[in-house]
C-alpha positions as CSV (number, residue, x, y, z in Angstrom):
1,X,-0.7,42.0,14.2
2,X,0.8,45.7,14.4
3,X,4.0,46.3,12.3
4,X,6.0,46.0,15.4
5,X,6.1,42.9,15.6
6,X,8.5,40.8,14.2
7,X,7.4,38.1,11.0
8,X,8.1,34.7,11.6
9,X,10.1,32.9,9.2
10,X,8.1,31.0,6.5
11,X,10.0,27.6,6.8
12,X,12.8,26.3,9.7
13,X,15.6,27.1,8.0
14,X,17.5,23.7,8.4
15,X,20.5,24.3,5.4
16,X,22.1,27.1,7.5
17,X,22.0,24.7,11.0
18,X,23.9,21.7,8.5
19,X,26.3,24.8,7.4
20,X,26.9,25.1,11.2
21,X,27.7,21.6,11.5
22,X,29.8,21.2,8.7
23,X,32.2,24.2,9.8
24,X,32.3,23.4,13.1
25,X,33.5,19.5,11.9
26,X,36.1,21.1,9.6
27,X,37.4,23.7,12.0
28,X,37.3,20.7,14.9
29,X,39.2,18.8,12.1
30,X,41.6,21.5,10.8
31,X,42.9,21.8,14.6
32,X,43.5,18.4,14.6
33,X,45.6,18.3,11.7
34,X,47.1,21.5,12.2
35,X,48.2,21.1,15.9
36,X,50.5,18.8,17.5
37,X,49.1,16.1,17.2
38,X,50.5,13.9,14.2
39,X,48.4,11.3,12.5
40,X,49.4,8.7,10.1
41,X,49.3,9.8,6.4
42,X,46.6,7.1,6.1
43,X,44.7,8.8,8.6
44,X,44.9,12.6,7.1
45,X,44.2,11.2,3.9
46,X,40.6,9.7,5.6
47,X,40.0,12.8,7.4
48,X,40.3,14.9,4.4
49,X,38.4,12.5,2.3
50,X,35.1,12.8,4.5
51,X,35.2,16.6,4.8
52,X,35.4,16.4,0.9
53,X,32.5,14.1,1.1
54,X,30.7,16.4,3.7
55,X,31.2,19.6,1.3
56,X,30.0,18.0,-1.4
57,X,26.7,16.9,0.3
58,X,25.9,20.3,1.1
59,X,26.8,22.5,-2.0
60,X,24.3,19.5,-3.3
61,X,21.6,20.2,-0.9
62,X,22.2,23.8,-1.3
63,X,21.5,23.8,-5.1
64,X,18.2,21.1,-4.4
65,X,16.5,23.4,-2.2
Protein backbone atom coordinates (compact mmCIF):
# COMPACT_ATOMS: atom_id res chain seq x y z
CA UNK A 1 0.00 0.00 0.00
CA UNK A 2 1.70 3.52 -0.95
CA UNK A 3 0.58 6.55 1.32
CA UNK A 4 -1.72 7.61 -1.44
CA UNK A 5 -4.06 5.65 -0.81
CA UNK A 6 -6.76 6.30 1.33
CA UNK A 7 -7.21 3.99 4.95
CA UNK A 8 -10.24 2.26 5.37
CA UNK A 9 -12.16 2.84 8.28
CA UNK A 10 -11.55 0.30 11.12
CA UNK A 11 -15.33 -0.40 11.91
CA UNK A 12 -18.86 0.64 9.81
CA UNK A 13 -19.62 3.37 11.49
CA UNK A 14 -23.40 2.59 12.18
CA UNK A 15 -24.08 5.57 15.26
CA UNK A 16 -23.57 8.40 12.69
CA UNK A 17 -26.20 6.47 9.95
CA UNK A 18 -28.87 6.21 13.31
CA UNK A 19 -27.98 10.12 13.88
CA UNK A 20 -29.11 10.46 10.19
CA UNK A 21 -32.22 8.84 10.88
CA UNK A 22 -33.08 10.35 13.87
CA UNK A 23 -32.74 14.06 12.32
CA UNK A 24 -34.24 13.31 9.34
CA UNK A 25 -37.58 11.85 11.64
CA UNK A 26 -37.44 15.10 13.69
CA UNK A 27 -36.99 17.53 10.95
CA UNK A 28 -39.87 15.31 8.89
CA UNK A 29 -41.75 15.72 12.30
CA UNK A 30 -40.99 19.37 13.04
CA UNK A 31 -42.59 20.30 9.48
CA UNK A 32 -45.39 18.55 10.40
CA UNK A 33 -46.03 20.30 13.47
CA UNK A 34 -44.90 23.46 12.29
CA UNK A 35 -46.76 23.74 8.94
CA UNK A 36 -50.37 23.88 8.25
CA UNK A 37 -51.39 21.10 9.10
CA UNK A 38 -53.02 21.05 12.68
CA UNK A 39 -53.15 17.88 14.75
CA UNK A 40 -55.08 17.19 17.83
CA UNK A 41 -53.20 18.09 21.06
CA UNK A 42 -53.32 14.37 21.72
CA UNK A 43 -51.55 13.81 18.77
CA UNK A 44 -48.58 16.51 19.26
CA UNK A 45 -48.29 15.34 22.61
CA UNK A 46 -47.55 11.49 20.91
CA UNK A 47 -45.31 12.85 18.33
CA UNK A 48 -43.24 14.66 20.80
CA UNK A 49 -43.26 11.86 23.16
CA UNK A 50 -41.48 9.42 20.61
CA UNK A 51 -38.84 11.88 19.41
CA UNK A 52 -38.08 12.19 23.24
CA UNK A 53 -37.92 8.50 23.31
CA UNK A 54 -35.85 8.41 19.95
CA UNK A 55 -33.25 10.99 21.55
CA UNK A 56 -32.88 9.28 24.41
CA UNK A 57 -32.04 5.89 22.74
CA UNK A 58 -29.29 7.44 20.98
CA UNK A 59 -27.48 9.79 23.51
CA UNK A 60 -27.73 6.07 25.25
CA UNK A 61 -26.10 4.22 22.46
CA UNK A 62 -23.74 7.05 22.04
CA UNK A 63 -22.32 6.84 25.59
CA UNK A 64 -22.40 2.54 25.26
CA UNK A 65 -20.19 2.56 22.35
Amino acid sequence: MTSAQPVPPPAPRSREVRASVLAAFQLVEDARYLGTDRRRRAGRRRSLAERTVASRRLARDLRAG
